[in-house]
KEVEX-786421 format. One line per field, with one value per residue (C-alpha): residue in three letters; z, y, x. Coordinates in nm, 2 decimals, m for minus. Each point is the difference from the previous one (the first is absolute). Last residue first. Layout:
REM KEVEX-786421
aa (Ala ...)
Z (Z ...)
Y (Y ...)
X (X ...)
***
This chain:
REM KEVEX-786421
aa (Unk Unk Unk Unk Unk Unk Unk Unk Unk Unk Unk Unk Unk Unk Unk Unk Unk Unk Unk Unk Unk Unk Unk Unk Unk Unk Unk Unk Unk Unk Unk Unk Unk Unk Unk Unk Unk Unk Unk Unk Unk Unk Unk Unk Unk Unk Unk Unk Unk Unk Unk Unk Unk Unk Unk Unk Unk Unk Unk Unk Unk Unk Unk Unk Unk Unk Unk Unk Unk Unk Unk Unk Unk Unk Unk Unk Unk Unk Unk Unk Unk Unk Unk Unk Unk Unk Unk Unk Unk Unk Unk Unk Unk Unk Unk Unk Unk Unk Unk Unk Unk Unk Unk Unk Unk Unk Unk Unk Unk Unk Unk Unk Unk Unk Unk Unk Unk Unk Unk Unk Unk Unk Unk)
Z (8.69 m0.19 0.18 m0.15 0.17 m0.21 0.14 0.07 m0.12 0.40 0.16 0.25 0.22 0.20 0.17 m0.26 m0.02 0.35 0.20 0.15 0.13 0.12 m0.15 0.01 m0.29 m0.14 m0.26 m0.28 m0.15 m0.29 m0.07 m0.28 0.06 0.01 0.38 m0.07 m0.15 0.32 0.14 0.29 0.03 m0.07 0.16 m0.08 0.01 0.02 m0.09 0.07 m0.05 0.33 0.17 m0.10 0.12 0.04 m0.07 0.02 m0.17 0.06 0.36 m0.03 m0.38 m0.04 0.32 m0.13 0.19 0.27 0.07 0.29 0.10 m0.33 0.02 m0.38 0.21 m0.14 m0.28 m0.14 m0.23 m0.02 m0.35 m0.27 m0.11 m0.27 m0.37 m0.06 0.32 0.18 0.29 0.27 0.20 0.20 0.17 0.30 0.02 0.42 m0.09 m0.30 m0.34 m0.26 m0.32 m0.09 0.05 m0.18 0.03 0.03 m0.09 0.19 m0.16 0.13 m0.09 0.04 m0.29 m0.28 m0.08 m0.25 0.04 0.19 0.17 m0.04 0.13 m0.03 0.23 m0.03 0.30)
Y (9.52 m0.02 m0.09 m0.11 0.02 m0.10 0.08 m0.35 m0.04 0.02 m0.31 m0.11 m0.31 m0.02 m0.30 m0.17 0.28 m0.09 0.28 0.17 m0.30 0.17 m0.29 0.26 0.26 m0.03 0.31 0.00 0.26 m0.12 0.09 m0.11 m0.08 0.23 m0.01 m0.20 0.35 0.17 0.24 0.22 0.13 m0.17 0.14 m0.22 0.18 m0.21 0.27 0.11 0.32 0.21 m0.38 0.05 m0.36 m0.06 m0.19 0.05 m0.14 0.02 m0.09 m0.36 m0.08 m0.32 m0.16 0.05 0.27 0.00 0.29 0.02 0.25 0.19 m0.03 m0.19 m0.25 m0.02 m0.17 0.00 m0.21 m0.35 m0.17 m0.09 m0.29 0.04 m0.09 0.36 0.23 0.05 0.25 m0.05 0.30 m0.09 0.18 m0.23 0.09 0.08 0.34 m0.12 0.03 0.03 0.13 0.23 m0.07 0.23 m0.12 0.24 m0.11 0.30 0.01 0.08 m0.02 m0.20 m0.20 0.19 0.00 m0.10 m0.03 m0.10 0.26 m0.21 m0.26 m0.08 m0.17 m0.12 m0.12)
X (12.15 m0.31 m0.39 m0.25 m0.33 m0.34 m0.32 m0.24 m0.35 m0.16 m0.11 m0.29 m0.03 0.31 0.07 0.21 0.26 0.07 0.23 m0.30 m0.22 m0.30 m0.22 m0.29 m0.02 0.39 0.01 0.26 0.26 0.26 0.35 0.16 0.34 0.38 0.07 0.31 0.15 m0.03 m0.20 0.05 m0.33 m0.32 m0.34 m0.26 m0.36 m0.31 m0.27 m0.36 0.06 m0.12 0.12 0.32 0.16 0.39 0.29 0.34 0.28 0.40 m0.04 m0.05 m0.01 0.20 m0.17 m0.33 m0.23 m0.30 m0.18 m0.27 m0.25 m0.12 m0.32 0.01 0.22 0.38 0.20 0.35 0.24 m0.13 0.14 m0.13 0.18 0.28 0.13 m0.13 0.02 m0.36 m0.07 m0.25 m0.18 m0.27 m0.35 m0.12 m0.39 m0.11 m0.10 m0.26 0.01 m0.28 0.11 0.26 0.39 0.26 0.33 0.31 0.33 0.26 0.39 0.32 0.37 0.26 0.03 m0.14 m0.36 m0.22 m0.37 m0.27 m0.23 m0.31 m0.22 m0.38 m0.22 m0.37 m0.19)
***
């Protein structure tokens, strides 16, 4: 499975902005697909994740209806939907695929990673 992010960039606080990951490669209905942000001089943290199918989401605390994710199954994409952003959301943001611990919040349990897109966001 290979995975690639983009759609970083800056943004005022506020506003919007849709990452998009680009999977290819073999993956199944039952894969967990993550999003995980990094801030220097911090853990990557847990910020959304949901079934490739499409029939659960699960979100960090600090992004509970601000972020959205979804699957586009005609692209092949992990799409992360942020609206309302703040300054603190400022990280790299990186997509993953879990293939059988189904663990969503773990960045242990997934087996695949994306590069990272870059999110800074100004106030």
């Amino acid at each position: 499975v290979q995975l690639q992010a983009s759609g970083g960039g800056p943004v005022q606080a506020g506003g919007s902005l849709r990452l998009s990951c680009a999977a290819s490669g073999r993956i199944l209905s039952t894969y967990l697909m993550g999003w995980f942000r990094q801030s220097p001089g911090k853990e990557r943290e847990f910020v959304a994740a949901t079934t490739w199918a499409g029939m659960h989401e699960w979100y960090g605390d600090s992004v509970k209806g601000r972020f959205t994710i979804s699957i586009d199954n005609t692209k092949n994409t992990v799409n992360l939907r942020m609206i309302s952003i703040k300054p603190e959301d400022t990280a790299v943001y990186y997509c993953a695929a879990q293939t059988s611990a189904f663990k969503p919040v773990e960045a242990g349990s997934y087996d695949y990673w994306g590069q990272g897109t870059l999110v800074t966001v100004s106030s």
